[in-house]
MIKOLLO-760542 format. One record per residue: x, y, z of N, C-alpha, C in turn. Coordinates in Angstrom, 2 decimals. Layout:
! MIKOLLO-760542
{n_east = X&n_north = Y&n_up = Z&ca_east = X&ca_north = Y&ca_up = Z&c_east = X&c_north = Y&c_up = Z}
...
//
This chain:
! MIKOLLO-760542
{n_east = 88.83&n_north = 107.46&n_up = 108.92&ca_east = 88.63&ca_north = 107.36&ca_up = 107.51&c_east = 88.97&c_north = 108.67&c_up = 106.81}
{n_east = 88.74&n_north = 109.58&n_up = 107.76&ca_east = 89.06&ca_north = 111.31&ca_up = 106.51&c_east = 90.34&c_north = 110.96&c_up = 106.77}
{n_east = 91.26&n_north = 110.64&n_up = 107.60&ca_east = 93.09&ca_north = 110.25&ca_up = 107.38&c_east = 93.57&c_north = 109.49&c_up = 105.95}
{n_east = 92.73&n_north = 108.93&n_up = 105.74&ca_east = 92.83&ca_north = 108.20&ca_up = 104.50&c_east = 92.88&c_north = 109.00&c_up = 103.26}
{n_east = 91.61&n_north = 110.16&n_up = 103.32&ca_east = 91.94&ca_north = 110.80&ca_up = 102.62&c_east = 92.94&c_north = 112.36&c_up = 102.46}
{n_east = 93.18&n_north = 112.64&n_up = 103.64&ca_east = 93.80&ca_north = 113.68&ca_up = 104.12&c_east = 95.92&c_north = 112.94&c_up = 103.72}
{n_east = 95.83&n_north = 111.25&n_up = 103.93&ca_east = 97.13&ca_north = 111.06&ca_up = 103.61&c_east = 97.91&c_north = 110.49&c_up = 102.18}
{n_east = 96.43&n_north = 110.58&n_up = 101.39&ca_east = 96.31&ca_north = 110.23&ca_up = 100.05&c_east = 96.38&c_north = 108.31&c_up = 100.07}
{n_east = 95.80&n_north = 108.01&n_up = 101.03&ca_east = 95.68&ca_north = 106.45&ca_up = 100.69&c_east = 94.50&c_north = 105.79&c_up = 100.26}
{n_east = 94.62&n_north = 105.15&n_up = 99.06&ca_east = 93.71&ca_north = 104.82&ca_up = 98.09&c_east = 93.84&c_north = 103.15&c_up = 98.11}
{n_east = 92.89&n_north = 102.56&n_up = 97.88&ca_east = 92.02&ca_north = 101.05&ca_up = 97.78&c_east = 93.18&c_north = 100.02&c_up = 97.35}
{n_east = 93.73&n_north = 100.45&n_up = 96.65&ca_east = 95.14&ca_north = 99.86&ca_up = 95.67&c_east = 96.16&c_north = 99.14&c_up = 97.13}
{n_east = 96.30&n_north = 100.63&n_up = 97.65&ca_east = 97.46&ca_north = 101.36&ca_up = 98.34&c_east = 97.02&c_north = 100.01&c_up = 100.21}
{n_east = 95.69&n_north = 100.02&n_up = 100.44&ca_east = 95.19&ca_north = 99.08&ca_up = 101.76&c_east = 95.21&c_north = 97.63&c_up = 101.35}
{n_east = 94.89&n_north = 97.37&n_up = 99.98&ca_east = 94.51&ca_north = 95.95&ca_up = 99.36&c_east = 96.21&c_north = 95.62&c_up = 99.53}
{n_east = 97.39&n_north = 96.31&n_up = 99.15&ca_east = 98.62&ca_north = 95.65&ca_up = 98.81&c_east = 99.45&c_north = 95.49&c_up = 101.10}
{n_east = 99.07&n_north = 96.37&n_up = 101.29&ca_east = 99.36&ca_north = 96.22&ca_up = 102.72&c_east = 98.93&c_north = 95.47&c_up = 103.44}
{n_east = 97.52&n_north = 95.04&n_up = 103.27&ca_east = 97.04&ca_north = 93.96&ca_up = 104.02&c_east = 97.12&c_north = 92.08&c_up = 103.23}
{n_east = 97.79&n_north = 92.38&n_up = 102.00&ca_east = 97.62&ca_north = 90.62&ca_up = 101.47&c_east = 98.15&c_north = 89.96&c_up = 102.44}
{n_east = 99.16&n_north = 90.03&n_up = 103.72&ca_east = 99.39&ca_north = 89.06&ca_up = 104.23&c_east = 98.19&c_north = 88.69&c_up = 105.08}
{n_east = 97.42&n_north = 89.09&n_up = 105.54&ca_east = 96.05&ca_north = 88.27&ca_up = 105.94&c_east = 95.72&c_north = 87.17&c_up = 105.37}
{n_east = 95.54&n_north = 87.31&n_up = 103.70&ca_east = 95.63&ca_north = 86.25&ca_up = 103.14&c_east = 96.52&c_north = 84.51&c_up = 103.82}
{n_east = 97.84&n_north = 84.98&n_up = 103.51&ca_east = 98.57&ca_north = 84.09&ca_up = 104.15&c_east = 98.33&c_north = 83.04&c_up = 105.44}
{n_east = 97.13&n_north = 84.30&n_up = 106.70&ca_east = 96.97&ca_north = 83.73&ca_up = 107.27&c_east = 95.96&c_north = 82.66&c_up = 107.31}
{n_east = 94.65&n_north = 83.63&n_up = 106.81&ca_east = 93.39&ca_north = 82.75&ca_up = 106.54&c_east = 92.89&c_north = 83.37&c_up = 105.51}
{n_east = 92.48&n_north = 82.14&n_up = 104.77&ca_east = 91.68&ca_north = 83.22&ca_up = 103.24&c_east = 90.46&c_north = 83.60&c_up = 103.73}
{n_east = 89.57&n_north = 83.11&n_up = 104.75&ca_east = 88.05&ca_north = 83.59&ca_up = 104.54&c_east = 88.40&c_north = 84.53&c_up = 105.36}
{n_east = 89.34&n_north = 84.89&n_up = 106.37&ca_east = 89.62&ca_north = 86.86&ca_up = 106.77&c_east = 89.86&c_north = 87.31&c_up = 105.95}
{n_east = 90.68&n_north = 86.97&n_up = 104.95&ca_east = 91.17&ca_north = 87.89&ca_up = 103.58&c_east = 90.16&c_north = 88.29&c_up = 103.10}
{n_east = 89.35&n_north = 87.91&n_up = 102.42&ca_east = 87.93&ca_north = 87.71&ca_up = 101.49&c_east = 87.00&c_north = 88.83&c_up = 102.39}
{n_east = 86.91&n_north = 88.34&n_up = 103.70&ca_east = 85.67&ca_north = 89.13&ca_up = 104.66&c_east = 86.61&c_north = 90.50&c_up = 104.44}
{n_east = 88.08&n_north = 90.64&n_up = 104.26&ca_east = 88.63&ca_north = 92.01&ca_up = 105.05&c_east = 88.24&c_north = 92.91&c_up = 103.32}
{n_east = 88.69&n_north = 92.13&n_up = 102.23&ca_east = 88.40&ca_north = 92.57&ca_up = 100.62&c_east = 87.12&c_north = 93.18&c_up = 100.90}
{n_east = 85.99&n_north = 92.40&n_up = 101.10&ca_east = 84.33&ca_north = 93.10&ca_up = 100.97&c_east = 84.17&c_north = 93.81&c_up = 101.96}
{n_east = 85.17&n_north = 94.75&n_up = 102.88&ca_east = 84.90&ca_north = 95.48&ca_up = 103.56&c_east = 85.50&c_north = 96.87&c_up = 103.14}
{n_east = 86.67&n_north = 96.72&n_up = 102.03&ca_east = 87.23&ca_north = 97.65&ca_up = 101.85&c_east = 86.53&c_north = 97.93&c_up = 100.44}
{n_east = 86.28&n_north = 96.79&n_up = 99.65&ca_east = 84.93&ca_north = 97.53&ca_up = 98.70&c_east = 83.86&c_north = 98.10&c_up = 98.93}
{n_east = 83.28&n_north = 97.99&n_up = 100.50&ca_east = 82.49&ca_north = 98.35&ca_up = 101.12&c_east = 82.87&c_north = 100.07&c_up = 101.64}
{n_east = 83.70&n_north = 100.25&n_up = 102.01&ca_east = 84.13&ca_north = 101.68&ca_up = 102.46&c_east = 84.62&c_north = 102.44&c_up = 101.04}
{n_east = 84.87&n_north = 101.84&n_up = 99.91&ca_east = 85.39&ca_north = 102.64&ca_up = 98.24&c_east = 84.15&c_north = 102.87&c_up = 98.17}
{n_east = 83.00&n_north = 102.02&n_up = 98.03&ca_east = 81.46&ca_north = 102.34&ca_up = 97.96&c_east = 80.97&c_north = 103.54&c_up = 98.59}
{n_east = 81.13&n_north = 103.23&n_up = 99.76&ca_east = 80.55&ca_north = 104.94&ca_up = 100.59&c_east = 81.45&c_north = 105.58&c_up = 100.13}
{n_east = 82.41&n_north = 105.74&n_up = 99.41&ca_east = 82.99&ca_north = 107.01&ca_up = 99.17&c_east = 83.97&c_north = 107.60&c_up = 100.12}
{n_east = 84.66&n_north = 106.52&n_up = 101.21&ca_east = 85.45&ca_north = 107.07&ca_up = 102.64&c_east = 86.90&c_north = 106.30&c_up = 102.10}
{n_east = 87.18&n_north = 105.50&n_up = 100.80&ca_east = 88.92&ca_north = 105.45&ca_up = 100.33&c_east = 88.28&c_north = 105.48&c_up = 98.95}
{n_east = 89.31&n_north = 106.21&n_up = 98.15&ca_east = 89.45&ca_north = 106.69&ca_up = 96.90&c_east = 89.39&c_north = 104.98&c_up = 96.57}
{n_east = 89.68&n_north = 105.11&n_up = 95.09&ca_east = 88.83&ca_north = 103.61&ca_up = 94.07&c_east = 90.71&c_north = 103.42&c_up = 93.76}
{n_east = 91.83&n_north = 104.20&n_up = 93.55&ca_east = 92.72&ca_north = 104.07&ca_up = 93.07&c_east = 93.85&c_north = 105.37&c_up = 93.11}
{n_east = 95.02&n_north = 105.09&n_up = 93.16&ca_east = 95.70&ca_north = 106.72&ca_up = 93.04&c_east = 95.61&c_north = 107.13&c_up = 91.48}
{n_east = 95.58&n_north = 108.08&n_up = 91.16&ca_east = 95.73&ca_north = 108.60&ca_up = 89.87&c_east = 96.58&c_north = 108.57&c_up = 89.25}
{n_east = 96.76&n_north = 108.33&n_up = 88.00&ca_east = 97.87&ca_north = 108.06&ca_up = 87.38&c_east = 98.75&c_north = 109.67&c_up = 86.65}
//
């Protein structure tokens, strides 16, 4: 998780790399979403890159 922040990858940046999960099954998609709101929460991936 500090790689994440050490390589500047932000919530945006994991949500667009992983939609094909979706594709496969939505309730992995959904479980994998409330896990990565779950890690923006603790504070271990940034909320967004900065504009």
């Amino acid at each position: 998780m500090i790689s994440w922040k050490k390589n500047n990858v932000t919530e945006d940046k994991v949500l667009q790399r992983n939609t094909i999960i979706g594709g496969g099954s939505k309730a992995l998609w959904e479980y994998v979403q409330i896990l990565i709101e779950d890690v923006v929460e603790k504070g271990y991936l940034p909320k967004k890159e900065a504009d």
